[in-house]
C-alpha positions in Angstrom: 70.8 -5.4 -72.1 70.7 -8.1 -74.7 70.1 -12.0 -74.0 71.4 -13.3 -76.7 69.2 -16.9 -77.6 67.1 -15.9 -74.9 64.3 -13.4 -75.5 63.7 -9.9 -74.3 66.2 -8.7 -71.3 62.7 -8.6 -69.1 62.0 -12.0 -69.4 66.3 -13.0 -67.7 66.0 -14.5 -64.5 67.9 -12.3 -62.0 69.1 -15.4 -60.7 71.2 -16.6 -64.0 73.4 -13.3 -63.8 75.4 -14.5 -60.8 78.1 -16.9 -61.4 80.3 -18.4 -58.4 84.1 -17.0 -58.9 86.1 -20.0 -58.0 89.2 -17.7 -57.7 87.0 -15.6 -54.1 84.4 -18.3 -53.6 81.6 -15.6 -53.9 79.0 -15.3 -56.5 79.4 -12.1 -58.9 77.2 -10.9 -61.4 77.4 -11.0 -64.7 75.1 -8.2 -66.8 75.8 -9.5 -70.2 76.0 -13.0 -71.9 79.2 -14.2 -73.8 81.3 -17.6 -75.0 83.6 -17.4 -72.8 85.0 -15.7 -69.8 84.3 -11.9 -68.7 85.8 -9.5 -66.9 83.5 -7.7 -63.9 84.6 -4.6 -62.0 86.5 -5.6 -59.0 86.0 -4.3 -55.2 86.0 -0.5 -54.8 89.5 1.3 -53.8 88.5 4.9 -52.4 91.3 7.5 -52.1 91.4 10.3 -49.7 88.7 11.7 -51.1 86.6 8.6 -52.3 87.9 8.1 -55.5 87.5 4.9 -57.2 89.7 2.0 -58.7 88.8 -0.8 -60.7 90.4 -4.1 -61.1 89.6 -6.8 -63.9 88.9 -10.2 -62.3 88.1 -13.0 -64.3 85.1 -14.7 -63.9 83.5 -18.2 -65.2 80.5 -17.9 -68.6 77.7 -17.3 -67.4 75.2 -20.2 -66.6 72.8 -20.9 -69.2 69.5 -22.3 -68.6 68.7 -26.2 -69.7 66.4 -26.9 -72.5 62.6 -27.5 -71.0 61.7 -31.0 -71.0 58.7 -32.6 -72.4 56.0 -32.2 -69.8 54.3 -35.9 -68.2 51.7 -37.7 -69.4 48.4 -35.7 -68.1 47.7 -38.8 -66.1 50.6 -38.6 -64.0 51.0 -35.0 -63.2 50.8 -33.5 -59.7 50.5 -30.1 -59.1 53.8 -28.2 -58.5 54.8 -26.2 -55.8 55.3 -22.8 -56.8 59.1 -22.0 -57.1 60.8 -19.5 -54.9 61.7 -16.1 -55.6 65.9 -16.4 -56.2 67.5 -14.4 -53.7 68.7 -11.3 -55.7 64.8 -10.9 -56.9 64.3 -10.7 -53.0 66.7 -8.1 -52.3 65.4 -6.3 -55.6 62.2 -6.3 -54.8 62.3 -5.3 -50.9 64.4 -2.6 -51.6 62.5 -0.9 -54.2 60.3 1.5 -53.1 62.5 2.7 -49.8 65.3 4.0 -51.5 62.8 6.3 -53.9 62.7 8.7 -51.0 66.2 9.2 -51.1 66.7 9.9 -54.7 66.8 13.8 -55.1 66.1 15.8 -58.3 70.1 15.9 -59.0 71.3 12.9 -56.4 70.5 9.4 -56.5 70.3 6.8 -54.0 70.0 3.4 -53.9 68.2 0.2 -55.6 71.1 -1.8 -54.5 71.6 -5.7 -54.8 74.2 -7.8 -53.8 78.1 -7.6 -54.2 79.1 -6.4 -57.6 77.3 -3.4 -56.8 79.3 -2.1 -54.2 82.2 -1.9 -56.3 79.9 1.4 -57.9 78.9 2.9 -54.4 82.1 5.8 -53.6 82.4 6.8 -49.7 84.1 9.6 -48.1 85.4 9.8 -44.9 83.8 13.1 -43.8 83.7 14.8 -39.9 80.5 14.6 -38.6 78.8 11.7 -39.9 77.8 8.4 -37.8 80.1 5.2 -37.8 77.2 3.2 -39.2 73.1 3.3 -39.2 71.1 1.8 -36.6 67.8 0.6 -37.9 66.2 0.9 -34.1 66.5 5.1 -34.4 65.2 8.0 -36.1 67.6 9.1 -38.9 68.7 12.7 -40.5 69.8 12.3 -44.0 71.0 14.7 -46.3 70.9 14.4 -49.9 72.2 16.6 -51.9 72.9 17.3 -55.7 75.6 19.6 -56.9 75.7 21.9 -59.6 79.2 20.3 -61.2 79.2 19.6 -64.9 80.4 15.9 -65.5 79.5 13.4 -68.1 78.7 14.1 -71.7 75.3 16.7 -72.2 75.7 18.7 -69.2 77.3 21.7 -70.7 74.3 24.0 -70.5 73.3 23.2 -66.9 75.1 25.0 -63.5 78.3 27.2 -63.2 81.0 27.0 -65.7 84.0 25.5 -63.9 81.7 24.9 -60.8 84.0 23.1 -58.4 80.6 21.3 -57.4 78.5 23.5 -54.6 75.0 22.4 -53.0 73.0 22.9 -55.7 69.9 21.3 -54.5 69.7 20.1 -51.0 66.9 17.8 -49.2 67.0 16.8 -45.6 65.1 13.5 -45.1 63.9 12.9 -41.4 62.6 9.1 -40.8 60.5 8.7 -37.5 61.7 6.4 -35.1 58.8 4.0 -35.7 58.7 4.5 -39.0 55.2 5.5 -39.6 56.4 8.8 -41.0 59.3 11.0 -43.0 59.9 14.5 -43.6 61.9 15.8 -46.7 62.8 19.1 -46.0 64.5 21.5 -48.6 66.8 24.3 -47.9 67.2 26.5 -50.9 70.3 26.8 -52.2 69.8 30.5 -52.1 69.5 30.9 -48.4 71.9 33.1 -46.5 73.5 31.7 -44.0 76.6 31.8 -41.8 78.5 29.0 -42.7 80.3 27.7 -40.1 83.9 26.8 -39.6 84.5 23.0 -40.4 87.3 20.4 -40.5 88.0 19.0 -44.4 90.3 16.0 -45.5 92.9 17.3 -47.7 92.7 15.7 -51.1 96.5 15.4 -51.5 97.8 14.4 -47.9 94.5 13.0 -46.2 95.0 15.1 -43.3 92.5 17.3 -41.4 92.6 21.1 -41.9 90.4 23.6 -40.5 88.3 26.1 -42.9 87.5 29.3 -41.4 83.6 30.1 -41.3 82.0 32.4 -43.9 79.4 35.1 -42.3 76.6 36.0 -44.4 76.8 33.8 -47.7 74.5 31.4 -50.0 73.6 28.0 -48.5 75.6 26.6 -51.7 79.2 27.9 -50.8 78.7 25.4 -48.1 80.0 22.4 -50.1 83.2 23.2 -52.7 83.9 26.7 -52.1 87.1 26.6 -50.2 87.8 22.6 -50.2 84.4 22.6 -48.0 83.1 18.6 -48.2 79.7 17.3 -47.3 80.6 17.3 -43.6 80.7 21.1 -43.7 77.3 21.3 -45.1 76.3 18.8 -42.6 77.9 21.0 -39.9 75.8 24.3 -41.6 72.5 22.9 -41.9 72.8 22.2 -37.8 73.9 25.9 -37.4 70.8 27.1 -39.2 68.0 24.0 -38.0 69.6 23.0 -35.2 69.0 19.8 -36.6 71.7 17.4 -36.4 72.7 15.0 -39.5 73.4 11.8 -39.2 74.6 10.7 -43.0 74.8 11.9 -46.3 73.7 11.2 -49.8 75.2 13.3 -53.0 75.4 12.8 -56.7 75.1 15.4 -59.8 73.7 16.0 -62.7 73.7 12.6 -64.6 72.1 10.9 -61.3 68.7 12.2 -63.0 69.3 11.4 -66.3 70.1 7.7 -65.3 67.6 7.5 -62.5 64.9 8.3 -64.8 65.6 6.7 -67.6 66.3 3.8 -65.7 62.6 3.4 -64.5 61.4 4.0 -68.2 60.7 7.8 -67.1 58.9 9.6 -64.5 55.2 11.3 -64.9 55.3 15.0 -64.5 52.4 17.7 -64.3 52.5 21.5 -65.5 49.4 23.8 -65.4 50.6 25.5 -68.7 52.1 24.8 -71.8 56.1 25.1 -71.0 58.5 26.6 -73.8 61.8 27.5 -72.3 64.6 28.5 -74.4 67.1 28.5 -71.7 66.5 24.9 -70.6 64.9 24.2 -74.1 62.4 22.4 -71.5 58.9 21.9 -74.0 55.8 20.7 -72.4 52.1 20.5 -73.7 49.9 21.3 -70.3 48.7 18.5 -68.2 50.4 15.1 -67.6 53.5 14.2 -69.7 56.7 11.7 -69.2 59.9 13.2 -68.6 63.2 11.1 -68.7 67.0 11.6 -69.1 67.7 15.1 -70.9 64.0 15.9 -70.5 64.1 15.3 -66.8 66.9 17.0 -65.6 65.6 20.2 -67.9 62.3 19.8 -65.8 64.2 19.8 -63.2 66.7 22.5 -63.6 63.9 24.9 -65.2 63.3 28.2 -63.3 61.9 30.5 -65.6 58.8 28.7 -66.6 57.1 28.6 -63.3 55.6 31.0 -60.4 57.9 33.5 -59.5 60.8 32.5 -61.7 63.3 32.2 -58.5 64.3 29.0 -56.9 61.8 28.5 -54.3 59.1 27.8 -57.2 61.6 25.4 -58.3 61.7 23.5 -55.2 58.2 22.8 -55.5 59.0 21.2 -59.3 61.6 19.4 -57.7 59.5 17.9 -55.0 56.8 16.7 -57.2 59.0 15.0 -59.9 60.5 13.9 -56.3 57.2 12.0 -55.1 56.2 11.2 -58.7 59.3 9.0 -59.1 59.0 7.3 -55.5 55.6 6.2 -56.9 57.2 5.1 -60.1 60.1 3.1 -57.7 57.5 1.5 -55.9 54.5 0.5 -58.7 54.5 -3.3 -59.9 55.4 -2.1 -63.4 59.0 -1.4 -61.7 59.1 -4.1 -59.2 57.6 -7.1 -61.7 60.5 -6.2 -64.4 64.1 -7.6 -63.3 65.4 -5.2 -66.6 64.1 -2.2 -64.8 65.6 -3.1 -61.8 68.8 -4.1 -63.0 69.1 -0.7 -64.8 68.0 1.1 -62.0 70.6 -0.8 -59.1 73.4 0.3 -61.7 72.4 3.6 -62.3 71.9 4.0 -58.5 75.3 2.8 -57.2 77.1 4.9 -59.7 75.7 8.1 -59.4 76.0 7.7 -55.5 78.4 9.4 -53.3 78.2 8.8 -49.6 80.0 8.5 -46.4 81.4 5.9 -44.7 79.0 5.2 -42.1 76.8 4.0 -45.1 79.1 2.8 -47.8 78.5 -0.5 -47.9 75.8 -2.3 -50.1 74.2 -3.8 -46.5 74.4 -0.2 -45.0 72.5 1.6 -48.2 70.2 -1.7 -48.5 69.4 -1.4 -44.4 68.7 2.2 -44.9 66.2 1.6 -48.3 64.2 -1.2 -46.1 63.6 1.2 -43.3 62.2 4.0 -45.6 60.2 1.7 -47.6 58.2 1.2 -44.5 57.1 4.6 -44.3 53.7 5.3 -46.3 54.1 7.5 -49.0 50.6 10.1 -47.8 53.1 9.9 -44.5 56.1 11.3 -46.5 55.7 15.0 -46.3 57.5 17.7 -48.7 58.2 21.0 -47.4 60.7 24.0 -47.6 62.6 26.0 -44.7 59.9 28.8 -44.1 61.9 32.0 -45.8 61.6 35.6 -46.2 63.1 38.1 -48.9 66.5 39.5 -47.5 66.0 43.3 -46.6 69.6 43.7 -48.0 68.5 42.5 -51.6 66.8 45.7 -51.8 64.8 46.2 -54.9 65.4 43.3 -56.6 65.0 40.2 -54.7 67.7 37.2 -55.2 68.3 35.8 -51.8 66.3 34.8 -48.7 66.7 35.0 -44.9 65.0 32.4 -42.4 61.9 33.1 -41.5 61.9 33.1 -37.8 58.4 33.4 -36.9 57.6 30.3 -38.6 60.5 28.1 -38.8 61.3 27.2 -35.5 57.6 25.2 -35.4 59.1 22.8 -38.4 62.8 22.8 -36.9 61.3 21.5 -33.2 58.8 18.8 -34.7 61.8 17.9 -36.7 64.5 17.4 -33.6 61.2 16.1 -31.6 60.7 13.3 -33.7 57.0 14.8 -34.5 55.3 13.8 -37.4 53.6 16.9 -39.9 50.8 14.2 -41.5 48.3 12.2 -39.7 49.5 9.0 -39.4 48.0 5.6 -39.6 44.7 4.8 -37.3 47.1 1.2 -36.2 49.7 4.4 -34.6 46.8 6.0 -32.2 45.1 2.7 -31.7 49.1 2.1 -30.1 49.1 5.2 -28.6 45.6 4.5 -27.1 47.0 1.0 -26.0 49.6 2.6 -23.6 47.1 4.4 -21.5 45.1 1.3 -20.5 45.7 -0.9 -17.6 46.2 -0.1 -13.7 47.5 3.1 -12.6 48.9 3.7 -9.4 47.8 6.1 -7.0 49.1 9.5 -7.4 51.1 9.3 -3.9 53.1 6.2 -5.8 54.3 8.4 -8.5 57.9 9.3 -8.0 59.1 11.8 -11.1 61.6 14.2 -12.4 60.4 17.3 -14.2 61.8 19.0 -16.6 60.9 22.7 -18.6 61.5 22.4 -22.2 58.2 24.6 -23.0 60.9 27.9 -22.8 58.3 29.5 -20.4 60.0 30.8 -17.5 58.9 29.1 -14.1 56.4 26.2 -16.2 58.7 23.2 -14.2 58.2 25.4 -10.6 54.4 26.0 -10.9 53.5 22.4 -12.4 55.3 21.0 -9.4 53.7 23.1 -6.8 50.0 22.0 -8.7 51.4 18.3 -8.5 52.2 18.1 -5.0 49.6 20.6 -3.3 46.4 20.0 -5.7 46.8 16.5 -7.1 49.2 14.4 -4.4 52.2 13.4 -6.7 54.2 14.6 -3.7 57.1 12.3 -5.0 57.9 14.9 -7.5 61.1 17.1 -8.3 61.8 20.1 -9.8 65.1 19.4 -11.9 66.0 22.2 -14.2 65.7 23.3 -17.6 66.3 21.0 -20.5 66.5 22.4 -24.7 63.7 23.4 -26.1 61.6 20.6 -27.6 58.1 20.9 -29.5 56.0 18.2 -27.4 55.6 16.8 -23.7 56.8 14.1 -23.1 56.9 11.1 -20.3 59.8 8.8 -20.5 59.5 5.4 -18.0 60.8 1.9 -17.7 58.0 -0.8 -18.4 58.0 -1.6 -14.6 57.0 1.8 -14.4 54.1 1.8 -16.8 51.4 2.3 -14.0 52.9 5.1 -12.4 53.1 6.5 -16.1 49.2 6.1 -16.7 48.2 8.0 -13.5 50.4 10.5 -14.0 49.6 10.8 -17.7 45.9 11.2 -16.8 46.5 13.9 -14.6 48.5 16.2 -16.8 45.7 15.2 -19.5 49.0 13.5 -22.0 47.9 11.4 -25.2 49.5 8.6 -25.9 52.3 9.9 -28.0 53.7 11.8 -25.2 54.5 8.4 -23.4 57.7 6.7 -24.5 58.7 3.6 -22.6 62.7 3.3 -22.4 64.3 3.7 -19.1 63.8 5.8 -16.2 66.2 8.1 -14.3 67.6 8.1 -11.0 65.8 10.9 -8.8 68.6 12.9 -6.2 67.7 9.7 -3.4 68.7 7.3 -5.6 65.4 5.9 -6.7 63.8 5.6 -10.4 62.0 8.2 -11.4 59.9 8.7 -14.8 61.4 11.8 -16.8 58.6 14.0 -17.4 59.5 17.1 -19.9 57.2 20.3 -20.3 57.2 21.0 -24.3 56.0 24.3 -26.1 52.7 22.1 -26.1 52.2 23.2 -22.5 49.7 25.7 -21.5 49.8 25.9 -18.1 49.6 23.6 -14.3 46.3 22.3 -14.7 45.5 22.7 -18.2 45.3 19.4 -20.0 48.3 18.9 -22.6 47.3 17.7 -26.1 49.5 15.6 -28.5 49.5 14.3 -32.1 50.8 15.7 -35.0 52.7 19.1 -35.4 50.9 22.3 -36.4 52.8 24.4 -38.6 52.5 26.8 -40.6 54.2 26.0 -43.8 53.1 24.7 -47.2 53.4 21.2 -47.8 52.7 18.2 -49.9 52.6 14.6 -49.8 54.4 11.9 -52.1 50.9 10.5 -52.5 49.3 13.4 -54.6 50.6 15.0 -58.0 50.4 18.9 -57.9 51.0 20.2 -61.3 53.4 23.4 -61.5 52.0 26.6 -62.2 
């Protein structure tokens, strides 16, 4: 961006691209100097299917700065207070580094700031997703980037004609207290049974029902028969069990943009890399990969481990955590050109539904992932398996259902797969000190989630014949869920401590919210046996989730073999 009279496009004041529009009495940005007056894209217009329309408005010449004046006599001067940040910096700068973790190898999310960017931001109105985003929850988010060729240079990547399947897809779980994130991939390559989902029509608007598909890629979940984004939403629960709450897509150019828009992104390969179909060429070690170059690191296959997609996942998560870090360094944040680039680039590669498409709603869901450490961001795959039906030759993979459940239940459990911070368990710690009440005084609900038959019936006969919680009741069965946990209401919170000592619960498992009413119509805390439970009597550990999967962190640079 050039500034004409005024020096390098670094050195504009984010504050001297907004102009008031006397015509809507809000400010609107202006990106490039001129004379006289400009035209800025107008508010978005989304179709049926969240297509876009622009309308010129005019705006007033931008504001120009005045000419410094001569500084005091050095007698006279004071020292200055230190001027404030202008607003859009603010916005700029909290929302860069949260919206990193949403930016997928061939999808972008959001550096967003202020209103002339939401014009860029297209929404669809898709079955399944949440009505807005509530920053006091955990979220499910899935990003995904689809194999359709648009834009100018994308003629050797994806399927001829492609009408735009899941290409790459990345669900991102954020913890409910934000200390910790999971992004987990599903390959593209997975065979699933895709289920039956509701589609808007692109012609009419109306709802129509797509039969399921048994026994099909992951991909065919978005495209193939009019399928949206909701239907892959709706398929990745079928397979996790997971539900997902919104959705982020973009193709292609969303890399090119993205990382050219942050001057490039630092990538790592164990060997030299030569590959003719990608026409990728690396020298071994560290190098810096942006536009073309990045989305032919990205897209390469057959220069790494096993030459199939999983060994491209793991490319994809490292360029992944390599640009978060990039997002979130002071070479990003300290340059308003970088940012500017990067906003713009960001809103227009995005596609998202309606729950989030608003400028507020994507910059509400960057400053709740920028609180999340990056060593506290884990990167990991569905646990997979050859498919027996590939025969010889494998090409697709089947769930792995030894393993994946464990990463599925910490997921729906809200459990975190990286030690967290030592502020978290000094919390946790917190919650078991103070009175407890005697065990007579504890009046509780149980619960078996632990899926082993009779665990509610033989903890409540321990409880009321060995320890004296004869208030107890033995309520049922409840889904399946990785941990053990102890829900009361903070009048509660002494009843909770005894009873959390006796079953020998950490901190974690105690989560204050609100009690239940018990079959006489008084509270009760909710207490839930999790696959964490070994038996009446045996003490029941908490903390992070054992599984056994590879994973990384955005924190550390693994270089692709």
């Amino acid at each position: 961006m050039d500034a004409q009279g005024r020096g390098r496009a670094d050195d504009i004041d984010p504050a001297d691209q907004w102009v008031l529009n006397p015509q809507t009495g809000d400010y609107e940005l202006r990106l490039t100097p001129s004379a006289g007056q400009s035209k800025v894209p107008g508010p978005r217009r989304t179709g049926p299917r969240g297509t876009r329309r622009e309308e010129p408005r005019d705006v007033p010449a931008q504001r120009r700065r005045r000419a410094p004046q001569a500084p005091p006599p050095a007698a006279n001067r004071r020292r200055s207070k230190a001027k404030k940040k202008s607003t859009v910096k603010k916005v700029l700068l909290w929302t860069s580094g949260g919206a990193a973790f949403v930016v997928l190898v061939a999808a972008g999310g959001g550096y967003l700031y202020y209103r002339h960017l939401d014009g860029n931001i297209t929404a669809q109105d898709v079955v399944g997703a949440k009505n807005g985003f509530s920053k006091d929850e955990a979220f499910n988010l899935l990003v995904i980037g689809t194999d359709k060729r648009t834009g100018k240079g994308n003629e050797g990547y994806g399927d001829k004609g492609s009408v735009g399947h899941a290409d790459t897809n990345v669900l991102l779980h954020v913890s409910k207290d934000r200390t910790n994130a999971t992004a987990l991939s599903i390959p593209r390559d997975l065979i699933v049974d895709v289920p039956q989902c509701q589609a808007k029509d692109a012609e009419s608007g109306e709802l129509k029902t797509i039969p399921g598909t048994p026994d099909v890629r992951f991909n065919t979940s978005l495209g193939q028969s009019d399928r949206d984004a909701g239907c892959t939403m709706a398929t990745v629960k079928a397979v996790t069990g997971i539900t997902v709450d919104h959705f982020m897509m973009a193709d292609f150019n969303a890399v090119k943009t993205l990382s050219s828009a942050v001057g490039g992104v630092e990538v790592c390969v164990a060997k030299p890399v030569d590959d003719p179909d990608s026409h990728l060429k690396l020298p071994a070690g560290k190098s810096v990969v942006k536009g073309e170059d990045a989305l032919a690191f990205l897209r390469t296959r057959h220069s790494f481990g096993n030459q199939g997609d999983l060994d491209r996942i793991k490319v994809q998560q490292q360029f992944l955590g390599s640009l978060a870090r990039k997002m979130s360094s002071s070479d990003t944040l300290t340059s308003p050109g970088k940012l500017t680039s990067l906003a713009e680039a960001a809103t227009k590669a995005l596609t998202v539904d309606k729950g989030i498409g608003s400028l507020s709603k994507l910059k509400d869901i960057a400053l709740e992932i920028k609180k999340v450490p990056p060593k506290n961001l884990t990167f990991l795959t569905v646990p997979v398996r050859d498919n027996p039906a590939d025969g010889v030759v494998h090409k697709t993979v089947i769930v792995d259902e030894g393993t994946a459940p464990q990463v599925f239940d910490a997921i729906k459990n809200d459990v975190s797969l990286t030690e967290t911070k030592k502020k978290q368990k000094a919390a946790e710690d917190a919650k078991l000190k103070g009175p407890k009440s005697a065990a007579g005084d504890v009046r509780v609900d149980l619960y078996n989630g632990s899926g082993k038959t009779g665990a509610a019936q033989s903890t409540l006969t321990w409880l009321q014949n060995s320890e004296g919680v004869t208030k107890s009741s033995q309520m049922g069965n409840k889904p399946s869920q990785a941990r053990t946990t102890l829900e009361y209401s903070p009048d509660q919170a002494d009843q909770a401590r005894r009873l959390a000592d006796i079953m020998g619960l950490s901190g974690s498992a105690l989560k204050e919210g609100k009690s239940e009413t018990n079959d006489q119509g008084l509270p009760a805390l909710v207490l839930i046996l999790g696959k964490d439970f070994k038996g009446a009597g045996t003490p029941v550990s908490g903390g992070t989730a054992k599984v056994d999967a590879d994973k990384t962190t955005a924190d550390k640079t693994v270089c692709a073999k």
